[in-house]
C-alpha positions as a Markdown table, in Angstrom:
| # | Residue | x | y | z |
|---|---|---|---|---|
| 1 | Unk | 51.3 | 20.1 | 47.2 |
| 2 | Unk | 49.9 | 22.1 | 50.5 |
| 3 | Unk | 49.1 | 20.2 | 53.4 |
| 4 | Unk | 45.2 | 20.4 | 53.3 |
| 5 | Unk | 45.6 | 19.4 | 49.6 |
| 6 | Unk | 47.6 | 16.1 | 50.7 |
| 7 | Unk | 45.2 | 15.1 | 53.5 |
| 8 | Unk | 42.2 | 15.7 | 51.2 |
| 9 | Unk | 44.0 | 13.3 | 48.7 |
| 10 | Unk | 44.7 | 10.7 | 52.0 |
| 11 | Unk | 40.8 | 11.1 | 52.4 |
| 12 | Unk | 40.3 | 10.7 | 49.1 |
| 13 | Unk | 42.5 | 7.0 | 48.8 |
| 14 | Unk | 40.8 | 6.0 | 52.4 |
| 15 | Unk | 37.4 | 6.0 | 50.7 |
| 16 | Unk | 38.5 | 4.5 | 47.8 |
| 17 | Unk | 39.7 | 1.4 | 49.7 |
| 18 | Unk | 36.8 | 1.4 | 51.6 |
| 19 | Unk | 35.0 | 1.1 | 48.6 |
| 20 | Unk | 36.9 | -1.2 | 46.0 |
| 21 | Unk | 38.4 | -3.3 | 48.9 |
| 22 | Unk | 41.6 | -5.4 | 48.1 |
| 23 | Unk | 42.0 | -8.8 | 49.4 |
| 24 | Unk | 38.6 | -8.8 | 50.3 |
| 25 | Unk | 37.2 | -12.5 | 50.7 |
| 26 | Unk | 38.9 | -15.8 | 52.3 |
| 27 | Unk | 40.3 | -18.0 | 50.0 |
| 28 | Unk | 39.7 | -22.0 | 50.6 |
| 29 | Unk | 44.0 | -22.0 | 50.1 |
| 30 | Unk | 45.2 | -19.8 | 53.0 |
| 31 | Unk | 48.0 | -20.9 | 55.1 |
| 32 | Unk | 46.5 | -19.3 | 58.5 |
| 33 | Unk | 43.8 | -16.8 | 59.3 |
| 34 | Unk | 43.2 | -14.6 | 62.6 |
| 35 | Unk | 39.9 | -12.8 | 63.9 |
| 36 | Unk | 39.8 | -9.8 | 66.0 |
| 37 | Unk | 36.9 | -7.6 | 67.3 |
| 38 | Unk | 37.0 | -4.2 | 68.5 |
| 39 | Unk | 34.0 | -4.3 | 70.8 |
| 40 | Unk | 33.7 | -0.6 | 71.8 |
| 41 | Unk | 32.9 | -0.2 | 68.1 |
| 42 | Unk | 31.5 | -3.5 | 66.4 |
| 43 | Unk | 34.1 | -3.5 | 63.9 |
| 44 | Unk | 35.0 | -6.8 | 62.9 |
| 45 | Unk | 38.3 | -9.1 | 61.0 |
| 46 | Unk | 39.2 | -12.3 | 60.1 |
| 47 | Unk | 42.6 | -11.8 | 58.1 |
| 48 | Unk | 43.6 | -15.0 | 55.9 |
| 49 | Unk | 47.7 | -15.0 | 55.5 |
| 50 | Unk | 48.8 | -17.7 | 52.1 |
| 51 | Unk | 52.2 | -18.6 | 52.4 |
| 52 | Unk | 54.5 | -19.3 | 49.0 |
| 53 | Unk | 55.5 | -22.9 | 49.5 |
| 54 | Unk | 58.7 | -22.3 | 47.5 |
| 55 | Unk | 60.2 | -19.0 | 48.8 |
| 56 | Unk | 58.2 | -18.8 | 52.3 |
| 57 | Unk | 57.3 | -15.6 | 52.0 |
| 58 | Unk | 53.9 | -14.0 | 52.5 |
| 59 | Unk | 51.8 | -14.8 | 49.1 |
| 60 | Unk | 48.9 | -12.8 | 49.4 |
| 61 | Unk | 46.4 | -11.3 | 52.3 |
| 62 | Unk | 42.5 | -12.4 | 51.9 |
| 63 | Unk | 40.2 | -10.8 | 54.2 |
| 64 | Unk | 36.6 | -10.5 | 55.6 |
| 65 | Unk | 35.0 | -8.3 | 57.9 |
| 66 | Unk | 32.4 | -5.8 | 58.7 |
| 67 | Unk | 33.1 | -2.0 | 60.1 |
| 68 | Unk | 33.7 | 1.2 | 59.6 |
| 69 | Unk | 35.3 | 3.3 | 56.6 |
| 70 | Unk | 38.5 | 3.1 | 58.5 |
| 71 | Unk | 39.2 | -0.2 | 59.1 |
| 72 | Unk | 37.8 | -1.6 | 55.8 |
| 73 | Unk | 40.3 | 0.9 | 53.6 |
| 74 | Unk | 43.3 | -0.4 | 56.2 |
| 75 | Unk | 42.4 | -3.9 | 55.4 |
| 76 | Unk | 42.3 | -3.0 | 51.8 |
| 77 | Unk | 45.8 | -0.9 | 51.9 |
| 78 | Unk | 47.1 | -4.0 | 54.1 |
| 79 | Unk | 46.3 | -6.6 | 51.4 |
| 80 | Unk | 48.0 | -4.5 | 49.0 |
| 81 | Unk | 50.9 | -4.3 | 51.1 |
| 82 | Unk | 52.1 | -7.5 | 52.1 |
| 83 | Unk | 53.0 | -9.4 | 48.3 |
| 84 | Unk | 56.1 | -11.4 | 48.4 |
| 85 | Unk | 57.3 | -10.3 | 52.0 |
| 86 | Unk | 59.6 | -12.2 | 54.0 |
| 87 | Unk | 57.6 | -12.3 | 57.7 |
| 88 | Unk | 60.2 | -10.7 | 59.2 |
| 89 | Unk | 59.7 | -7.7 | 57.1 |
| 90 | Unk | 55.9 | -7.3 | 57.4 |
| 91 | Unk | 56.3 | -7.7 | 61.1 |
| 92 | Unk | 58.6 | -4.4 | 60.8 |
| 93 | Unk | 56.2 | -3.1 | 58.8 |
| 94 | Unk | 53.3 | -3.9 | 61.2 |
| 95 | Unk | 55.7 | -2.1 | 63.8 |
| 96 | Unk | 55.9 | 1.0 | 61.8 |
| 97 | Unk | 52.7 | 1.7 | 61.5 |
| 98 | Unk | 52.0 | 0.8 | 65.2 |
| 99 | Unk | 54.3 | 3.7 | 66.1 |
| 100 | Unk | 52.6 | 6.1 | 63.3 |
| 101 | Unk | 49.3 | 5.6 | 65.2 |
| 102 | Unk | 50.4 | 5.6 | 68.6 |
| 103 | Unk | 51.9 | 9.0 | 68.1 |
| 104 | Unk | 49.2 | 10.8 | 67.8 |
| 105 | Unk | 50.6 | 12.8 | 64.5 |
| 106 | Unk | 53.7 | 13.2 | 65.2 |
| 107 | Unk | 55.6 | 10.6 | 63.6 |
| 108 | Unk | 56.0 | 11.0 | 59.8 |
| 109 | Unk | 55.2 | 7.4 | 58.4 |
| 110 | Unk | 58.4 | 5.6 | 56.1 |
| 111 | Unk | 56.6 | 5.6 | 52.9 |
| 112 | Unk | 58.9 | 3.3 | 51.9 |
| 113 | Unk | 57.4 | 0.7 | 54.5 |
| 114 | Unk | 53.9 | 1.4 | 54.4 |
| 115 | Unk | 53.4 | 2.4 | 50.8 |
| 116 | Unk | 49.6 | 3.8 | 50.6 |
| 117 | Unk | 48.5 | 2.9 | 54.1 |
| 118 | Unk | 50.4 | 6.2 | 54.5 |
| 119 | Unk | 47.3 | 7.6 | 53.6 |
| 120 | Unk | 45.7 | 6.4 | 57.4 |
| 121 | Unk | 48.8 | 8.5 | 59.2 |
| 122 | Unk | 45.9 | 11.4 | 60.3 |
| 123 | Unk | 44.1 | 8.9 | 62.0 |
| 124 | Unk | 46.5 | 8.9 | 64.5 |
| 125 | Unk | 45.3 | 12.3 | 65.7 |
| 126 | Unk | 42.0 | 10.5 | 66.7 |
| 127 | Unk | 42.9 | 7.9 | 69.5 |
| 128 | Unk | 39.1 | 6.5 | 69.2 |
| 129 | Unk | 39.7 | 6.1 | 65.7 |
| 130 | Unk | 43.2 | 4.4 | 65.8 |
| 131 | Unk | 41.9 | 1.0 | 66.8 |
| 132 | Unk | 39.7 | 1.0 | 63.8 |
| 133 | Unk | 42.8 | 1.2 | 61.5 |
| 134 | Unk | 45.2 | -0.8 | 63.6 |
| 135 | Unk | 42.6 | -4.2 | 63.7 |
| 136 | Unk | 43.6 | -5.6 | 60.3 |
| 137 | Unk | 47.6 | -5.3 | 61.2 |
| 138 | Unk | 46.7 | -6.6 | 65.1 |
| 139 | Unk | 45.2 | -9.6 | 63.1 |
| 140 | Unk | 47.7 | -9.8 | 60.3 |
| 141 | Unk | 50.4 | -9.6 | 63.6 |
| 142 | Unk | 48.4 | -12.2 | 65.0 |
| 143 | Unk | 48.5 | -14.6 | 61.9 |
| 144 | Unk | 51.6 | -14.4 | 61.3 |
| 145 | Unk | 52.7 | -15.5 | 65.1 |
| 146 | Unk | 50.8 | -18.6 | 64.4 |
| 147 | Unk | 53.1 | -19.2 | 61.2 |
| 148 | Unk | 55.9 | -18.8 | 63.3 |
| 149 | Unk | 55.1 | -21.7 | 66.0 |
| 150 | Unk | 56.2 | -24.7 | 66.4 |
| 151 | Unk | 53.0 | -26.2 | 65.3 |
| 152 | Unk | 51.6 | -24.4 | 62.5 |
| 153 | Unk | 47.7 | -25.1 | 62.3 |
| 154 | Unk | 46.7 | -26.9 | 59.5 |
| 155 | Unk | 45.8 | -25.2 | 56.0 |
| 156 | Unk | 42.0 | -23.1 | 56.6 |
């Protein structure tokens, strides 16, 4: 498969998540949930973590927001992402994919880690675009520090 072929099937997936969007809506069950804003573009996200009570590990992702094509579709890859995870391990993950769009292309993303969000590694040629993808795993990061304190909140 050519390059241009590959990006125009990345394209293809973004949209796709953008519009049949995973983990979409907050669940009355979740464990903890985070909001972030990026105000230089209105987009909007309130991420919703669910914990399983007998293993610990992350159950499922809900989410909620408003934006662009970008940061819906991460959302969407995100949910899809995190099932059965041990926090340390999404945390890598969430790491990864920091460095992939902080590189500005030139970091290959580990497939193996990021699965289909993958498909978001050209947004890292865009530095105005890479907050858009980055605000559901800056919220997911965000949730999951709250599971890790001393004082978990209380079930949302």
């Amino acid at each position: 498969m050519t390059a241009a072929e590959l990006g125009a099937l990345y394209q293809q997936l973004i949209l796709d998540h953008a519009r049949e969007r995973h983990g979409e809506g907050l669940q009355p069950t979740g464990s903890v949930q985070s909001r972030q804003v990026n105000p230089l573009c209105g987009d909007e996200v309130t991420v919703q973590l669910t914990v399983d009570p007998a293993t610990g590990n992350i159950a499922s992702l809900h989410w909620e927001g408003r934006g662009c094509a970008i940061s819906t579709a991460s959302a969407s890859l995100l949910a899809d992402l995190v099932h059965e995870l041990p926090a340390d391990e999404l945390t890598t993950r969430i790491g990864h994919f920091r460095d992939v769009m902080r590189s500005r292309g030139t970091l290959e993303p580990d497939e193996d880690l990021l699965a289909d969000a993958v498909a978001l590694q050209g947004v890292a040629r865009y530095v105005a675009r890479v907050k858009c993808a980055m605000l559901p795993w800056v919220a997911c990061e965000d949730a999951l520090r709250m599971l890790a304190a001393p004082s978990a909140p209380e079930p949302v």
